[in-house]
C-alpha positions as semicolon CSV with decimal commas, in nm:
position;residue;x (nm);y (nm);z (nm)
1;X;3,347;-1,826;1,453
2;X;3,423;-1,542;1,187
3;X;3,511;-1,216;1,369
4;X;3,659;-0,899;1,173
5;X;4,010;-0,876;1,237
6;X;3,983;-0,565;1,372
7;X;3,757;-0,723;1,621
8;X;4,042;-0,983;1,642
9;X;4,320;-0,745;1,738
10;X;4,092;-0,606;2,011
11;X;3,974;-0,917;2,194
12;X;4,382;-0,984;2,232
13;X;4,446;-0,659;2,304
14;X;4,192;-0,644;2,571
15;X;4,266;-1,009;2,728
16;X;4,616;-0,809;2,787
17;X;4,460;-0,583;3,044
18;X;4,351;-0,821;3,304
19;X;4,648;-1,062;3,524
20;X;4,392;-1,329;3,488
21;X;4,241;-1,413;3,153
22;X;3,902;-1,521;3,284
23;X;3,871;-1,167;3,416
24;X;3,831;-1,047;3,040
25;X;3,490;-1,276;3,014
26;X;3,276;-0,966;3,014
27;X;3,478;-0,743;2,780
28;X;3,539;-1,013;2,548
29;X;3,097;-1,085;2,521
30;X;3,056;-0,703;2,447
31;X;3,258;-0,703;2,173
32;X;3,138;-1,062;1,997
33;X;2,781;-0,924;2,059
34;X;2,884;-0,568;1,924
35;X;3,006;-0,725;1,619
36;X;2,781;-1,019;1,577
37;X;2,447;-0,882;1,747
38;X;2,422;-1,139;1,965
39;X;2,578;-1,448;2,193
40;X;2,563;-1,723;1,977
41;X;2,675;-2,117;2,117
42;X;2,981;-2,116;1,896
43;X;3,065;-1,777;2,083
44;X;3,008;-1,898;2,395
45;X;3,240;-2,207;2,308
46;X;3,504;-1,958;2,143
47;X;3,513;-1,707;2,451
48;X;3,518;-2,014;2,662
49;X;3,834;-2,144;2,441
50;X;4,021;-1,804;2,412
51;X;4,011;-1,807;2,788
52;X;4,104;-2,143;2,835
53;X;3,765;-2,120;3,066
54;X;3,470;-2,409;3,070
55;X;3,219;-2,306;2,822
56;X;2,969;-2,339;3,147
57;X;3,184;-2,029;3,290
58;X;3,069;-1,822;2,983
59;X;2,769;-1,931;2,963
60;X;2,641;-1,849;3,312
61;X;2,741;-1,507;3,236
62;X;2,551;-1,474;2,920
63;X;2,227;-1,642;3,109
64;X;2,284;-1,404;3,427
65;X;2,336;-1,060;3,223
66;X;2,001;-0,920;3,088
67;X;2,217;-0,734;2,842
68;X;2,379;-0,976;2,606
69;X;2,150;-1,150;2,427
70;X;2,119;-1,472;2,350
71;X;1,901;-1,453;2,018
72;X;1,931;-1,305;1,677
73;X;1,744;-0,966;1,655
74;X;1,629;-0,751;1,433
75;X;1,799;-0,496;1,162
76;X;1,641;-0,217;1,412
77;X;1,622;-0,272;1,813
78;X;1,330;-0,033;1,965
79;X;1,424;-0,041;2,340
80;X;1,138;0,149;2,567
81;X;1,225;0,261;2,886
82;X;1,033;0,096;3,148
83;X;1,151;0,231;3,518
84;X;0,877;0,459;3,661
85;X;0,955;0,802;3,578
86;X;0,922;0,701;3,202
87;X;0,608;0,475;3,304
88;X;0,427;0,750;3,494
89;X;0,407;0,981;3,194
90;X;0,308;0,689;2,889
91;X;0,615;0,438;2,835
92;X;0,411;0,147;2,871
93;X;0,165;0,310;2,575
94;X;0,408;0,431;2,370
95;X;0,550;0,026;2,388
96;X;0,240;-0,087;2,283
97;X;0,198;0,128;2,039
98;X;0,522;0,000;1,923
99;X;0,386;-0,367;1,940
100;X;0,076;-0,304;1,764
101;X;0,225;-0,132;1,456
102;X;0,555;-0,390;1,407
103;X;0,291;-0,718;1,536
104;X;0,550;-0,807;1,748
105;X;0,542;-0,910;2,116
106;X;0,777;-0,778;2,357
107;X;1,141;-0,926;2,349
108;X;1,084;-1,057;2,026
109;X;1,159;-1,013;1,640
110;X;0,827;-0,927;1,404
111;X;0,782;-1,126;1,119
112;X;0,989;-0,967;0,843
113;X;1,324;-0,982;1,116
114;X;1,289;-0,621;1,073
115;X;1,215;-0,489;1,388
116;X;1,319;-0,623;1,790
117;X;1,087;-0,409;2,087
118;X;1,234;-0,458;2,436
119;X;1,142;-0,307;2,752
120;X;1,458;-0,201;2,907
121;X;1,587;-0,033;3,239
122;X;1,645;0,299;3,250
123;X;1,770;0,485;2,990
124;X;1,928;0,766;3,200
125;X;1,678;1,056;3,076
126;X;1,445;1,076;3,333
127;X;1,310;1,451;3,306
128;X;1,237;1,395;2,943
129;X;1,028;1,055;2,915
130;X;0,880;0,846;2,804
131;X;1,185;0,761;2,590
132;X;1,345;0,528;2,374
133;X;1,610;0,408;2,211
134;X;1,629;0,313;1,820
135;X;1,902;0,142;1,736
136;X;2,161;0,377;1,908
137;X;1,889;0,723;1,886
138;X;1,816;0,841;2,189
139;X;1,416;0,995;2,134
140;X;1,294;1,164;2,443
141;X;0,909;1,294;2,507
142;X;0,772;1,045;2,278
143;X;0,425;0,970;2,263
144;X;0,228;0,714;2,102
145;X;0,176;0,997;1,789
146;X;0,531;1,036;1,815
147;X;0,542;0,642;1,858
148;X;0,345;0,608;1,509
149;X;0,595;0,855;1,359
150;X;0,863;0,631;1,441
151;X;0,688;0,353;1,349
152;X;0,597;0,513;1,011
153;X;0,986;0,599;0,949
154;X;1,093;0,252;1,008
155;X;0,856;0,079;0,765
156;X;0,964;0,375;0,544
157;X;1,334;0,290;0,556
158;X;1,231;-0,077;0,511
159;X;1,062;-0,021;0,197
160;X;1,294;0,204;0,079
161;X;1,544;-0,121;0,094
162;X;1,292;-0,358;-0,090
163;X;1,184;-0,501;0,256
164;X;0,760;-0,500;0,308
């Protein structure tokens, strides 16, 4: 597996942290997915090998946490909240509105691998839903005209980069 070195340097620096090495299973799947966007096998089999673990022992991890993912996604990741302050005032149509104007059904990657929609858990702003996250953009009060905005930015960007 091809990591940045600087990723490298903090995988060992982190494994130092724990008395046990297994312990450092989480840490260690944050950073490979922060770098690589995702838990691929050969990750799972590296972890596992770094740790001196069972490759099962990672994998049960990556399979039990809704967070790491276990698929490519796309160059942007729209991520709606979904808990019921943000679904009382419009999440679930502003996530729709998302999946009508990318094509793309929920928890997967449109057509073009430009664009990933999730539903996810709360999104800690609660008095200013719905909202979402874009990437790492935090956009509170959005509605679906707000949600077409977005939407319209995106594509926009895309283009901009020679992507449809």
């Amino acid at each position: 597996m091809n990591l940045q070195p600087a990723t490298l340097l903090k995988i060992d620096e982190v494994i130092t942290h724990y008395p046990v090495k297994r312990s450092a299973v989480l840490p260690l799947l944050h950073l490979v997915q922060e770098e690589q966007g995702w838990i691929s096998p050969e990750a799972v089999e590296w972890i596992a090998q770094k740790l001196e673990l069972q490759p099962i022992n990672v994998h049960e991890l990556v399979t039990f946490y809704p967070m790491f993912r276990q698929q490519p996604i796309g160059r942007r990741h729209i991520k709606v909240c979904r808990t019921l302050s943000c679904a009382l005032v419009g999440g679930y149509q502003v996530c729709e509105e998302f999946r009508k104007q990318f094509d793309c059904r929920l928890g997967e990657t449109s057509a073009d691998g430009e664009v990933t929609i999730e539903f996810v858990e709360c999104l800690a702003s609660c008095g200013t839903g719905p909202v979402l996250m874009i990437d790492e953009e935090l956009h509170e009060n959005v509605d679906v005209a707000k949600a077409q905005a977005l939407a319209a930015r995106i594509k926009q960007q895309a283009a901009a980069r020679g992507r449809p």
